[in-house]
Structures are given as C-alpha cells and as structure tokens.
PDB file of N, CA, C and O in Angstrom:
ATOM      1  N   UNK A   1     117.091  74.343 132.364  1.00  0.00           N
ATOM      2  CA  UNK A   1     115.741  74.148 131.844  1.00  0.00           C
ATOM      3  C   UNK A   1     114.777  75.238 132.295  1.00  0.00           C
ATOM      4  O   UNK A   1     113.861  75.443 131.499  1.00  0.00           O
ATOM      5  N   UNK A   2     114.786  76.044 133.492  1.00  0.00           N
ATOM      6  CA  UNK A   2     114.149  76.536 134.020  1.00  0.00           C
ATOM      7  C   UNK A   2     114.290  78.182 133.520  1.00  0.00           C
ATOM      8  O   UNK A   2     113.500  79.109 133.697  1.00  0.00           O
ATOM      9  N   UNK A   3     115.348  78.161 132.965  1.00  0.00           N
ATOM     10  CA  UNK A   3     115.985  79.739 132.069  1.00  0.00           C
ATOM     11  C   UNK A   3     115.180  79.627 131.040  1.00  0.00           C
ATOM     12  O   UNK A   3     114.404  80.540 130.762  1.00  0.00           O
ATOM     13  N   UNK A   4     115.245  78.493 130.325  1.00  0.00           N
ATOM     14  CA  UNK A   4     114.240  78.579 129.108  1.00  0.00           C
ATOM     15  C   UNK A   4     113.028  78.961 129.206  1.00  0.00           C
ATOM     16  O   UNK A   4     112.431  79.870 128.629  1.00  0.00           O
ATOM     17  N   UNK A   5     112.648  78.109 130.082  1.00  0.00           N
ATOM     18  CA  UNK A   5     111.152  78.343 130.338  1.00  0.00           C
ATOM     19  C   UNK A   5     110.874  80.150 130.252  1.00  0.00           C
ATOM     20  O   UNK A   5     110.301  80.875 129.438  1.00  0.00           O
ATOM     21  N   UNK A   6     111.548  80.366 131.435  1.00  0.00           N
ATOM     22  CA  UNK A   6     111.214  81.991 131.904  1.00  0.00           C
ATOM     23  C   UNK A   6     111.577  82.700 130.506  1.00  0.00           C
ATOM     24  O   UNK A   6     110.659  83.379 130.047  1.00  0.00           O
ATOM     25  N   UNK A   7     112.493  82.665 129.926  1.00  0.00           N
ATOM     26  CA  UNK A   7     112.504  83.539 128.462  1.00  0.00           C
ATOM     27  C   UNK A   7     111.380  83.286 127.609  1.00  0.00           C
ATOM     28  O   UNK A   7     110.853  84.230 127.020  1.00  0.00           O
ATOM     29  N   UNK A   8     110.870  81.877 127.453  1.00  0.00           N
ATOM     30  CA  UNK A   8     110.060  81.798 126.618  1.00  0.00           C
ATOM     31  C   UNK A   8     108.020  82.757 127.074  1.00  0.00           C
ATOM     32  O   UNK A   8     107.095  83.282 126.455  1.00  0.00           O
ATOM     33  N   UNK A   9     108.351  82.456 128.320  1.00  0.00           N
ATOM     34  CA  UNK A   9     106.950  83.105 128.998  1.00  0.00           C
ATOM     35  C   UNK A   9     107.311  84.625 128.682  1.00  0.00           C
ATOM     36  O   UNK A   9     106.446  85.450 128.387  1.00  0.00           O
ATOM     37  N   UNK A  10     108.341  84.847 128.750  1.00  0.00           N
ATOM     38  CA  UNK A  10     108.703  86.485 128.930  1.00  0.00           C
ATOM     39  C   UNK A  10     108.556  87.181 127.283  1.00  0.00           C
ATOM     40  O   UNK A  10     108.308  88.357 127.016  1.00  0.00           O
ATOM     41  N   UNK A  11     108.736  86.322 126.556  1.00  0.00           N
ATOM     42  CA  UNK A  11     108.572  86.635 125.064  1.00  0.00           C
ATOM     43  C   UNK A  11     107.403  86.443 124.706  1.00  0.00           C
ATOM     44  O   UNK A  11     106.957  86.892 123.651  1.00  0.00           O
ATOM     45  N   UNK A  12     106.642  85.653 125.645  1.00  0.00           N
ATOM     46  CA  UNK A  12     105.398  85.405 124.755  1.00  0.00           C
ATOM     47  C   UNK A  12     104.257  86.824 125.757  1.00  0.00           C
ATOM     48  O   UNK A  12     103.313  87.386 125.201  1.00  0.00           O
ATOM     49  N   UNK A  13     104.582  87.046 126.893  1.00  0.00           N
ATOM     50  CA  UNK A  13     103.980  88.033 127.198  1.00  0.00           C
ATOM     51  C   UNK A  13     104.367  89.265 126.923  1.00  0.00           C
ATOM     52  O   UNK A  13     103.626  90.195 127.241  1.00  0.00           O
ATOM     53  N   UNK A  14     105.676  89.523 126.241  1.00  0.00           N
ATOM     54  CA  UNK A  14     105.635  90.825 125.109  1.00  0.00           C
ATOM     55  C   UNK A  14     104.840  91.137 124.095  1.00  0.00           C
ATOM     56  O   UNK A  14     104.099  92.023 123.668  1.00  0.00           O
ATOM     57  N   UNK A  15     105.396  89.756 123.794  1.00  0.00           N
ATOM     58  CA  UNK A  15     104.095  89.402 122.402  1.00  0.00           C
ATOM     59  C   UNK A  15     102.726  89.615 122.632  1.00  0.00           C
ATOM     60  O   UNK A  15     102.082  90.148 121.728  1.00  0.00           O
ATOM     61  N   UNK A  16     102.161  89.295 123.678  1.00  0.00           N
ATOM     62  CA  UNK A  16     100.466  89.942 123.887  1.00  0.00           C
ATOM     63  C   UNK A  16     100.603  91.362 123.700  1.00  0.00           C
ATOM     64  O   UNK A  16     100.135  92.180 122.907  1.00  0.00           O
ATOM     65  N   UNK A  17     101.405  91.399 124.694  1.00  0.00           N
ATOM     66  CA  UNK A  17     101.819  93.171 125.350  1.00  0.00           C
ATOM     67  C   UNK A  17     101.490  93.893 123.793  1.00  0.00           C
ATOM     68  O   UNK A  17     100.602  94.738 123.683  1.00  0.00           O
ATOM     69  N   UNK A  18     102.053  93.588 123.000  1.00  0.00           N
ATOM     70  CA  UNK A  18     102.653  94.371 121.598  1.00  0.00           C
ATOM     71  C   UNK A  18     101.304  94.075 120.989  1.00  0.00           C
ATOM     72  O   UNK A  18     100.714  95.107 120.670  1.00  0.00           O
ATOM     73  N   UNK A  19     100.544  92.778 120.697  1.00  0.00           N
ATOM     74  CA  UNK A  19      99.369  92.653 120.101  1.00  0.00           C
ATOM     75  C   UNK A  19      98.575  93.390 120.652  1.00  0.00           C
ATOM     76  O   UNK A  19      98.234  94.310 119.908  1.00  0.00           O
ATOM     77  N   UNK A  20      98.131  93.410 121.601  1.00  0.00           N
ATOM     78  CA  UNK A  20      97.262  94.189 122.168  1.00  0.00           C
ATOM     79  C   UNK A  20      97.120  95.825 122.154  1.00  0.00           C
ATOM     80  O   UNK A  20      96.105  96.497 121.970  1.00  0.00           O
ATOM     81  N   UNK A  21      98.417  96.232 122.398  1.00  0.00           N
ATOM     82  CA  UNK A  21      98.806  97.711 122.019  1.00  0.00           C
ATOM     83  C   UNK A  21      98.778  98.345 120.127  1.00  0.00           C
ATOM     84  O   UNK A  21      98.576  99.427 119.577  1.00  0.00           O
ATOM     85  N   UNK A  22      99.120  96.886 119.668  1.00  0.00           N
ATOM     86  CA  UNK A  22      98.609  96.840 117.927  1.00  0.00           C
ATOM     87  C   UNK A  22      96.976  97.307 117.718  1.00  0.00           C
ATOM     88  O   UNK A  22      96.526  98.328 117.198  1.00  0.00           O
ATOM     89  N   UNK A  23      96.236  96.076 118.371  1.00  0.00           N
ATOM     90  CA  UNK A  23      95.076  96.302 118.436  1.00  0.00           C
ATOM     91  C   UNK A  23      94.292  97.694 118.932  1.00  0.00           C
ATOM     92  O   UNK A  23      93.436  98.315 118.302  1.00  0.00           O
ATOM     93  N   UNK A  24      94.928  98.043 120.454  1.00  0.00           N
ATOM     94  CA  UNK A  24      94.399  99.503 120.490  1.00  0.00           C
ATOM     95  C   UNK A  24      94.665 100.253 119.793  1.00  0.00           C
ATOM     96  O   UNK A  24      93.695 100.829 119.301  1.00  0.00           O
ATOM     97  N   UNK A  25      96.107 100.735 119.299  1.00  0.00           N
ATOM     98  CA  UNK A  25      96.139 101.681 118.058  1.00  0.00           C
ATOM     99  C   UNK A  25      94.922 101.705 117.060  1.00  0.00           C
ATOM    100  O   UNK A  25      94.188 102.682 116.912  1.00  0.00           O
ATOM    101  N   UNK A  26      94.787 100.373 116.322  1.00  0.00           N
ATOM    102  CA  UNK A  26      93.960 100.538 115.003  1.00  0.00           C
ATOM    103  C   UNK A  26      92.700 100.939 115.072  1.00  0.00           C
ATOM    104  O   UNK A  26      92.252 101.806 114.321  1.00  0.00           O
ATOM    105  N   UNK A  27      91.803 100.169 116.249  1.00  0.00           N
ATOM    106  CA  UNK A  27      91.003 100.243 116.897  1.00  0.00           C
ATOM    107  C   UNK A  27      90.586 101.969 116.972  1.00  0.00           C
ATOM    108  O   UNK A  27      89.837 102.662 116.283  1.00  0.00           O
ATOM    109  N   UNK A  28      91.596 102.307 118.332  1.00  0.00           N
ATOM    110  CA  UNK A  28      91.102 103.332 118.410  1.00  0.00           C
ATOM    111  C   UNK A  28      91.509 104.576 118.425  1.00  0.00           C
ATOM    112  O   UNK A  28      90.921 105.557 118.880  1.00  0.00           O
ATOM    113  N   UNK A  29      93.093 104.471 117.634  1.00  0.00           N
ATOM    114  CA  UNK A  29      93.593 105.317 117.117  1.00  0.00           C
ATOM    115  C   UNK A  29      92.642 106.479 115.163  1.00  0.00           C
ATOM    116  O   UNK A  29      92.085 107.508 114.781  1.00  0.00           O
ATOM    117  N   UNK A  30      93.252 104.949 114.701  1.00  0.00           N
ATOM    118  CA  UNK A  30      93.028 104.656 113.089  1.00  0.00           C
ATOM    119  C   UNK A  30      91.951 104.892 112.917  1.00  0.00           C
ATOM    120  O   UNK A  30      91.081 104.173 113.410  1.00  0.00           O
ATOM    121  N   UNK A  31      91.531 106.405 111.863  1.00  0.00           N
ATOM    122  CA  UNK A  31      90.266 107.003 111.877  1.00  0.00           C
ATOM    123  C   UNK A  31      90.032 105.721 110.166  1.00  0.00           C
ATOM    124  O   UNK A  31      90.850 105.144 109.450  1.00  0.00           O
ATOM    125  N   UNK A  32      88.595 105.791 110.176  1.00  0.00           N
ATOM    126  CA  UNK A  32      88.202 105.220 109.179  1.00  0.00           C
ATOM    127  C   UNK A  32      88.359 105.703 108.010  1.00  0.00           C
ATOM    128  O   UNK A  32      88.309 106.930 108.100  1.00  0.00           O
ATOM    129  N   UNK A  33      88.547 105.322 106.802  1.00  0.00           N
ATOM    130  CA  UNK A  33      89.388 105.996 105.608  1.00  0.00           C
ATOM    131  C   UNK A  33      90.437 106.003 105.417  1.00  0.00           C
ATOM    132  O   UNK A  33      90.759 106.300 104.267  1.00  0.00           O
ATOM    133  N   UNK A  34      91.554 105.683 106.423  1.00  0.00           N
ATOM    134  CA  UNK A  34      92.828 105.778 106.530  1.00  0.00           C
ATOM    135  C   UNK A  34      92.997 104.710 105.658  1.00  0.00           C
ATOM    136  O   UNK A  34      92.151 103.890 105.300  1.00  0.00           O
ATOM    137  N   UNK A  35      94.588 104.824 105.239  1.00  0.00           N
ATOM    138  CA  UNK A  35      95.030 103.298 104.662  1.00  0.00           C
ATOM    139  C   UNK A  35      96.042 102.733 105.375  1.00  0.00           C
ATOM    140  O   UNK A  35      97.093 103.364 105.487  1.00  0.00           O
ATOM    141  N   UNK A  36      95.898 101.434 105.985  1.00  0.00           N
ATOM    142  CA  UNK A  36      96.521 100.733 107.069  1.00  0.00           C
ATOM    143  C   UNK A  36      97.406  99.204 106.352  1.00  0.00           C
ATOM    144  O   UNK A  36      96.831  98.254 105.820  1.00  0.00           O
ATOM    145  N   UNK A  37      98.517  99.317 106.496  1.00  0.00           N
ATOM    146  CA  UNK A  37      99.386  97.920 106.132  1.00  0.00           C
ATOM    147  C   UNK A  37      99.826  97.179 107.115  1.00  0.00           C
ATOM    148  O   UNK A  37      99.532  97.626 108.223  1.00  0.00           O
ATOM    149  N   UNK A  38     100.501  96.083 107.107  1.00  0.00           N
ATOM    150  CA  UNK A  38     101.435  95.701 108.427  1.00  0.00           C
ATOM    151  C   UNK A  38     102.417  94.411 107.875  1.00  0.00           C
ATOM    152  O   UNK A  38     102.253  93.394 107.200  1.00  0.00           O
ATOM    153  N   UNK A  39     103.473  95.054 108.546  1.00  0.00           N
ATOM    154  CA  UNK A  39     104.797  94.272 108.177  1.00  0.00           C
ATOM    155  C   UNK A  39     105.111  94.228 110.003  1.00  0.00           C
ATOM    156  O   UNK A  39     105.008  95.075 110.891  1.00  0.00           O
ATOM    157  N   UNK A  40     105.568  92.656 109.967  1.00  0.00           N
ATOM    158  CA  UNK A  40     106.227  92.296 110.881  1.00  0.00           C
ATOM    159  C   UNK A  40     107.565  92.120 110.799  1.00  0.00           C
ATOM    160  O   UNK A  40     108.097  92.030 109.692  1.00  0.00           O
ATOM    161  N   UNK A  41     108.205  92.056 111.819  1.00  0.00           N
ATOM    162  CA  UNK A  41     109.667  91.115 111.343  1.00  0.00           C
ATOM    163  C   UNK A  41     110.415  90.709 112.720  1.00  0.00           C
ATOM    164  O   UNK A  41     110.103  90.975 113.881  1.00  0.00           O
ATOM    165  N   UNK A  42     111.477  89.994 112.214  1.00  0.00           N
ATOM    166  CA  UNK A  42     112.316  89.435 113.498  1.00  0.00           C
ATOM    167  C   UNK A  42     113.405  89.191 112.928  1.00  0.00           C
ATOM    168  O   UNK A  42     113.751  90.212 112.334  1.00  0.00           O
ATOM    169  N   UNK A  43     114.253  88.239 112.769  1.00  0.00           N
ATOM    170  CA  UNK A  43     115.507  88.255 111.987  1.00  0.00           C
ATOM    171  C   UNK A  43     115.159  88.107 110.343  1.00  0.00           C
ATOM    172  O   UNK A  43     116.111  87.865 109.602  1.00  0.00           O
ATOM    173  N   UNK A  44     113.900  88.238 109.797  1.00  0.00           N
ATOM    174  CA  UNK A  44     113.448  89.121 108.727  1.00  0.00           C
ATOM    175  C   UNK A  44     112.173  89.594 108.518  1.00  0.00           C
ATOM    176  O   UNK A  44     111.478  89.274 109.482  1.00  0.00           O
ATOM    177  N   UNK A  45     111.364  90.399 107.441  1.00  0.00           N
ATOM    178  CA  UNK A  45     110.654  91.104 107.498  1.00  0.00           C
ATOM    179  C   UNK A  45     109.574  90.507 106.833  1.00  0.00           C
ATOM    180  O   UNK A  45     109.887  90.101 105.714  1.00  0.00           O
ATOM    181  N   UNK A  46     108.416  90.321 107.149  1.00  0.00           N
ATOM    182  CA  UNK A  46     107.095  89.594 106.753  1.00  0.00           C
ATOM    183  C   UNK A  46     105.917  90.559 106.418  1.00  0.00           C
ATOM    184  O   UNK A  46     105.395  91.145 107.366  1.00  0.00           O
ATOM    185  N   UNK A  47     105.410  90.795 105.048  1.00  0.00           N
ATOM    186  CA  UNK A  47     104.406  91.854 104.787  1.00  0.00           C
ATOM    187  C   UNK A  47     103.050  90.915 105.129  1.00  0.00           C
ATOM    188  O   UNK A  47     102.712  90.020 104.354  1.00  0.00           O
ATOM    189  N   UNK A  48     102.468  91.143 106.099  1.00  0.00           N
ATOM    190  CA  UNK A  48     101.291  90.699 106.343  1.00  0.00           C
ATOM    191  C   UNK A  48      99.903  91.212 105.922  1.00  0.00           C
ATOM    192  O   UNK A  48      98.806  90.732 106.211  1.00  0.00           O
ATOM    193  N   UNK A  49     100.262  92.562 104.989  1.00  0.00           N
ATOM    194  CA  UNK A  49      99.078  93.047 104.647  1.00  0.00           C
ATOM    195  C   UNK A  49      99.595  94.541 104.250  1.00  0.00           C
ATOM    196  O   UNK A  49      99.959  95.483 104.953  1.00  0.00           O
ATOM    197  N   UNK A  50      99.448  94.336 102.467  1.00  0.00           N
ATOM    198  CA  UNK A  50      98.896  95.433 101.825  1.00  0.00           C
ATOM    199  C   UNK A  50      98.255  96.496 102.272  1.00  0.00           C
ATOM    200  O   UNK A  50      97.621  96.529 103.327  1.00  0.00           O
ATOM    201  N   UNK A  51      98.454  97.819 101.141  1.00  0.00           N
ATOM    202  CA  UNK A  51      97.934  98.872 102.586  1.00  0.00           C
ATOM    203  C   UNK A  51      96.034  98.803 101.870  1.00  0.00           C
ATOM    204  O   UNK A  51      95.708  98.937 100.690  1.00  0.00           O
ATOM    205  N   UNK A  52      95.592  98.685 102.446  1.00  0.00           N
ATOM    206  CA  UNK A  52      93.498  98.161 102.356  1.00  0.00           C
ATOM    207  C   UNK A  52      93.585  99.806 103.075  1.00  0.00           C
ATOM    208  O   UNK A  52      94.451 100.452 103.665  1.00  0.00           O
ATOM    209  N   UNK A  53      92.172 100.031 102.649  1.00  0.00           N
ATOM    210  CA  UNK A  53      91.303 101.735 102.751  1.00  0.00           C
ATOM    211  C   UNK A  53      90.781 100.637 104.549  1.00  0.00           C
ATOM    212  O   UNK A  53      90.627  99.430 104.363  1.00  0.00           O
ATOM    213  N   UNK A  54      90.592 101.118 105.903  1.00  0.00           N
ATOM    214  CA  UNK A  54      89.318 101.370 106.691  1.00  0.00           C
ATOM    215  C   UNK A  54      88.147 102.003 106.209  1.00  0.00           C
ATOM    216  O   UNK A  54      87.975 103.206 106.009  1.00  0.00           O
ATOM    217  N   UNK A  55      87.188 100.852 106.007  1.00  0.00           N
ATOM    218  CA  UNK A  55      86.063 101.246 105.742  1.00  0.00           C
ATOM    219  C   UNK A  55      85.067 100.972 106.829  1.00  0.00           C
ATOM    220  O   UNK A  55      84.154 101.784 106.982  1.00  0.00           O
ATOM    221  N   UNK A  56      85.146  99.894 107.616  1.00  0.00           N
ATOM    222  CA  UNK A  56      84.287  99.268 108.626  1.00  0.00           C
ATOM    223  C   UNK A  56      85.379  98.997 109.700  1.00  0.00           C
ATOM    224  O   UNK A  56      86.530  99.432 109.707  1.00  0.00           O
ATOM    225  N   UNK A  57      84.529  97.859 110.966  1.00  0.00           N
ATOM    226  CA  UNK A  57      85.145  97.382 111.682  1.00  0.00           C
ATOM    227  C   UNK A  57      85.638  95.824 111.263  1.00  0.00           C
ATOM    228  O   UNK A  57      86.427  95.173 111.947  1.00  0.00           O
ATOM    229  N   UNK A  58      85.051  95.372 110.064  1.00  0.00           N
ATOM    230  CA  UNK A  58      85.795  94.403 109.638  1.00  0.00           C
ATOM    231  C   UNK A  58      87.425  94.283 109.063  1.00  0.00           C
ATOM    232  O   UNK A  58      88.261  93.406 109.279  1.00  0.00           O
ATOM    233  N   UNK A  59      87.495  95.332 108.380  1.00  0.00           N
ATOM    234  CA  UNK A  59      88.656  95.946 107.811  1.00  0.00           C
ATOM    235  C   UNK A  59      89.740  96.201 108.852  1.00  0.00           C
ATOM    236  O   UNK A  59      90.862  96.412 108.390  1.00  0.00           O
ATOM    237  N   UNK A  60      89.573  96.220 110.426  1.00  0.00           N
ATOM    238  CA  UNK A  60      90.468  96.447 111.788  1.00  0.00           C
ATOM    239  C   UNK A  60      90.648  95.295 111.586  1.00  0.00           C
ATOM    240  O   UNK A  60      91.801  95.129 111.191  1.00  0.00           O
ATOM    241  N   UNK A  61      89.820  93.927 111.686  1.00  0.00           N
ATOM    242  CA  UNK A  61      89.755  92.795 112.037  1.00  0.00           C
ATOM    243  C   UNK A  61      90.516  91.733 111.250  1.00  0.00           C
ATOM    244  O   UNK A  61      91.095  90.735 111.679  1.00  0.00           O
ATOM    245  N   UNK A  62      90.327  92.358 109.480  1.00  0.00           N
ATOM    246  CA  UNK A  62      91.742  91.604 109.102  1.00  0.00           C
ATOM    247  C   UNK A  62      93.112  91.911 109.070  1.00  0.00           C
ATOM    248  O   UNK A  62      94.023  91.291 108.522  1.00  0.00           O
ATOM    249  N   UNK A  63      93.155  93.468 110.058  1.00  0.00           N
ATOM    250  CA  UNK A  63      94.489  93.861 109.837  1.00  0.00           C
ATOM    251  C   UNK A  63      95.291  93.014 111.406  1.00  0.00           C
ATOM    252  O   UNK A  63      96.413  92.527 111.548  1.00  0.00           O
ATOM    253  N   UNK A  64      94.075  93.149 112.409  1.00  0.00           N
ATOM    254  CA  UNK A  64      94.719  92.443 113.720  1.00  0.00           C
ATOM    255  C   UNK A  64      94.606  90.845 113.538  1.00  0.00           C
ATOM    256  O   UNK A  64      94.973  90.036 114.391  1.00  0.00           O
ATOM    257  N   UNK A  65      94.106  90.559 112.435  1.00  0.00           N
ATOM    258  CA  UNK A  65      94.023  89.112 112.384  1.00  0.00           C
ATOM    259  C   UNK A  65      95.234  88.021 111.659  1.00  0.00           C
ATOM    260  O   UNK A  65      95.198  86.898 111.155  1.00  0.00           O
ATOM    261  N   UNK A  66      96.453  89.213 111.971  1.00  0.00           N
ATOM    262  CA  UNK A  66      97.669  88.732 110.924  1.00  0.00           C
ATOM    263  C   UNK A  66      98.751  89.429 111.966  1.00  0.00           C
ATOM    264  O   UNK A  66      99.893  89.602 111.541  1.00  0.00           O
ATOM    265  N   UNK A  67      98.461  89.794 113.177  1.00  0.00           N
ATOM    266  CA  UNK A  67      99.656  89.992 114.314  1.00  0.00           C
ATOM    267  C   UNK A  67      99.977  88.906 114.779  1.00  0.00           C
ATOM    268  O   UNK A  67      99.247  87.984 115.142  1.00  0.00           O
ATOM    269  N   UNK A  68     101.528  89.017 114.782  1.00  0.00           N
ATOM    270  CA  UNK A  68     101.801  87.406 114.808  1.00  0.00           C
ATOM    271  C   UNK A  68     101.645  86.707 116.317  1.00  0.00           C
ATOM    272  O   UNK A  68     101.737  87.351 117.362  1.00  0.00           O
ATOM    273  N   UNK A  69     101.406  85.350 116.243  1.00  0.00           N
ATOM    274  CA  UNK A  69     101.016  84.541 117.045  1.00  0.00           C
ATOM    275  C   UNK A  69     102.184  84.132 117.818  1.00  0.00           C
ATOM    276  O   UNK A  69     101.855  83.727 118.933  1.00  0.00           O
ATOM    277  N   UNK A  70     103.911  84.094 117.510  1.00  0.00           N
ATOM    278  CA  UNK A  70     104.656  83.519 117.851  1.00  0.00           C
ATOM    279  C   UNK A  70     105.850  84.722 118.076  1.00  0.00           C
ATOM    280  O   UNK A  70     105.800  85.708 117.340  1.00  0.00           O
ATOM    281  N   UNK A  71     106.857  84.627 119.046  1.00  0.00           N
ATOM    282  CA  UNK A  71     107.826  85.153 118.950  1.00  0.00           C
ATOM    283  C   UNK A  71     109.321  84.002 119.007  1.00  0.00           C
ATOM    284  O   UNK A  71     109.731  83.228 119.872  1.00  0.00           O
ATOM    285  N   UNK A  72     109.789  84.359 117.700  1.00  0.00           N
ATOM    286  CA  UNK A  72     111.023  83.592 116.993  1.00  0.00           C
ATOM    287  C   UNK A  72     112.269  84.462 117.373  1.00  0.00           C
ATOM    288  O   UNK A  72     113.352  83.876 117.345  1.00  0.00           O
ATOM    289  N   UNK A  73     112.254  85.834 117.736  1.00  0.00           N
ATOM    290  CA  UNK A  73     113.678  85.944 117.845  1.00  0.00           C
ATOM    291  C   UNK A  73     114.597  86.841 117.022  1.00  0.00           C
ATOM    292  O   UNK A  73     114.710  86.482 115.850  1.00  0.00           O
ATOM    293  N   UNK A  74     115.207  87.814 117.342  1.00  0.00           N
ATOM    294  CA  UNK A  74     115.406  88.777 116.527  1.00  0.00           C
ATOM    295  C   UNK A  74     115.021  90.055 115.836  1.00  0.00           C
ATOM    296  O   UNK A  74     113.858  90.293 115.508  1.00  0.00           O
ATOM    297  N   UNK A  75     115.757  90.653 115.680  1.00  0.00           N
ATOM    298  CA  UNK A  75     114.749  92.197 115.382  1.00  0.00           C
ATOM    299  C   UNK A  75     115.689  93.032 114.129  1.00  0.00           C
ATOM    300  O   UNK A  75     116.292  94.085 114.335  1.00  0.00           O
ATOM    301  N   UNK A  76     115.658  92.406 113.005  1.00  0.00           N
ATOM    302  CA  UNK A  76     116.199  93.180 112.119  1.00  0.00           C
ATOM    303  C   UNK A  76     115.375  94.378 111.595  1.00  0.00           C
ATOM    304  O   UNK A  76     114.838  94.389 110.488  1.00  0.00           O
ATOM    305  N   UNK A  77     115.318  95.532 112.625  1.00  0.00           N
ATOM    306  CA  UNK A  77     114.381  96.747 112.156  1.00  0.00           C
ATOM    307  C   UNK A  77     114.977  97.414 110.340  1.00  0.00           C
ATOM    308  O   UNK A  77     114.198  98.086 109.664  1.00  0.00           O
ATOM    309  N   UNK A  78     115.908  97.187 110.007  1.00  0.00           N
ATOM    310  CA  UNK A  78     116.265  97.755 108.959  1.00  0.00           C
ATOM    311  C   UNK A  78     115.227  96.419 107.776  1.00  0.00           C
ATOM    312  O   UNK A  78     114.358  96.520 106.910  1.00  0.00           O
ATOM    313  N   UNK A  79     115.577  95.901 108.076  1.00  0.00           N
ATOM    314  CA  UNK A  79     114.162  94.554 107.205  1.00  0.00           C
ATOM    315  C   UNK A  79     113.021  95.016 107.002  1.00  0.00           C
ATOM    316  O   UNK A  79     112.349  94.988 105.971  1.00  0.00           O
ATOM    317  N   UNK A  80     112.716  95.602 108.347  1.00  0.00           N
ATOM    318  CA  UNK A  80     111.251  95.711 108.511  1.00  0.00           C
ATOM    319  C   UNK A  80     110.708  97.015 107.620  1.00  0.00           C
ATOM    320  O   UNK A  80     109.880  97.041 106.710  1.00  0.00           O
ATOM    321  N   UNK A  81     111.754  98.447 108.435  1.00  0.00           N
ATOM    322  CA  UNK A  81     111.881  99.211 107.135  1.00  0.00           C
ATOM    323  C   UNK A  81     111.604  99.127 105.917  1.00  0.00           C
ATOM    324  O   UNK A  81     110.665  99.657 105.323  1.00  0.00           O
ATOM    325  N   UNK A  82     112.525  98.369 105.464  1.00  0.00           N
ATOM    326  CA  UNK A  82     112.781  97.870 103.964  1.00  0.00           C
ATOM    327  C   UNK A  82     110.843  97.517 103.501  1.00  0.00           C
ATOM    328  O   UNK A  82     110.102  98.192 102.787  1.00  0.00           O
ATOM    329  N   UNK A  83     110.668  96.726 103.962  1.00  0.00           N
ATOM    330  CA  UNK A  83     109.050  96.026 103.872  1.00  0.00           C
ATOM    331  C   UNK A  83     108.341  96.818 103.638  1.00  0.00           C
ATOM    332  O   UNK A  83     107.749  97.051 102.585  1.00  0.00           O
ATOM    333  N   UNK A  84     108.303  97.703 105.311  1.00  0.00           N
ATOM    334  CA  UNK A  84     107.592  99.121 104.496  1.00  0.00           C
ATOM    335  C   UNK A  84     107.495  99.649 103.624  1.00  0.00           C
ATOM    336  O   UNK A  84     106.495  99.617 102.907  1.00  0.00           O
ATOM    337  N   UNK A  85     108.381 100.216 103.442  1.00  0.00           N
ATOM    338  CA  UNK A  85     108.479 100.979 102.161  1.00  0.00           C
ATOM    339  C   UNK A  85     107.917 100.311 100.997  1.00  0.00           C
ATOM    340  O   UNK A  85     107.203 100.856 100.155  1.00  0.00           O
ATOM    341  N   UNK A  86     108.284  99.099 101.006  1.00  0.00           N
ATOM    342  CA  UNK A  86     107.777  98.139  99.978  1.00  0.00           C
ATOM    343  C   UNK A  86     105.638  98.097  99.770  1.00  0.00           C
ATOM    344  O   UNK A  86     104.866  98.026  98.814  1.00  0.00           O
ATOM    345  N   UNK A  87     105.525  98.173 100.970  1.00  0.00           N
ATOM    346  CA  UNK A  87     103.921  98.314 101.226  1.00  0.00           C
ATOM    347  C   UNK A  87     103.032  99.671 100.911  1.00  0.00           C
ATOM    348  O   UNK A  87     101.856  99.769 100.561  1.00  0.00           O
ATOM    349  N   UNK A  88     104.083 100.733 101.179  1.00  0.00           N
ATOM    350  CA  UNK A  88     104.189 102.042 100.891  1.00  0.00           C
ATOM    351  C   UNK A  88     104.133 102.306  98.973  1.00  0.00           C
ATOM    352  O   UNK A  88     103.200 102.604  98.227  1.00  0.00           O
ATOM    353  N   UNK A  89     105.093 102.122  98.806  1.00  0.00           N
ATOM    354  CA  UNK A  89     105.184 102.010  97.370  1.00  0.00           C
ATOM    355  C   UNK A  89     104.951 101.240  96.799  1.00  0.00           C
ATOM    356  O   UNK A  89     105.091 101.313  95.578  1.00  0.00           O
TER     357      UNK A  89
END
C-alpha cells in the first residue's frame, strides 16, 4: 500500500514539475504573435488546443488552462507526434 502511495505522489509532482515548466515556457518564452497549440498524451494523444495567434495575456491563459490535471500513465510519444502534426496541419 505504501508503494502506491509513493508512485502516485511522485507522478503527481512531475506533473506540477512539467505544468509549471509548460507555464514558464509560454509565459515567458512565447513572444506574442506566435501561434501556440497543445497536445498532450500518455498511452494516447489528446489535442487540447488548436494552434490560436498570442495576442494578449489571456490567450497564455487558455493555453495553460488545458495542462492536464492528472497523470494516467504511459507515454506513447509517437501519438503525441501524430497529434501534432495534426494541429500543425
């Protein structure tokens, strides 16, 4: 019981880890004008957002407002790929 636990804390503090490092990128990477999408995935690939123009700081806010909340498990990067491209084209 106590293995679980620790994997599950350990996944969910990646998961900040990764949101947060999401968030600084867009933030304060991502010049305004750019066009920004986001596909997640895990054992498959989830388009969370069309690629939208940065125009404001609202436009950051619905792109970090769709990083996912949960970690399920798995990492089919060729999925995620796939998505891309799909968001891309």
């Amino acid at each position: 019981p106590c293995y679980c636990t620790c994997i599950f804390l350990l996944q969910e503090d990646r998961l900040i880890r990764m949101n947060q490092a999401a968030e600084l990128y867009l933030t304060q990477i991502v010049e305004k004008e750019s066009m920004v999408g986001l596909v997640t995935f895990d054992s498959a690939a989830h388009i969370q957002n069309y690629l939208i123009k940065i125009t404001s700081s609202s436009d950051y806010q619905k792109i970090t407002a769709n990083l996912p909340q949960q970690a399920t498990g798995g990492t089919s990067i060729c999925h995620g790929l796939q998505a891309g491209f799909q968001v891309i084209f």
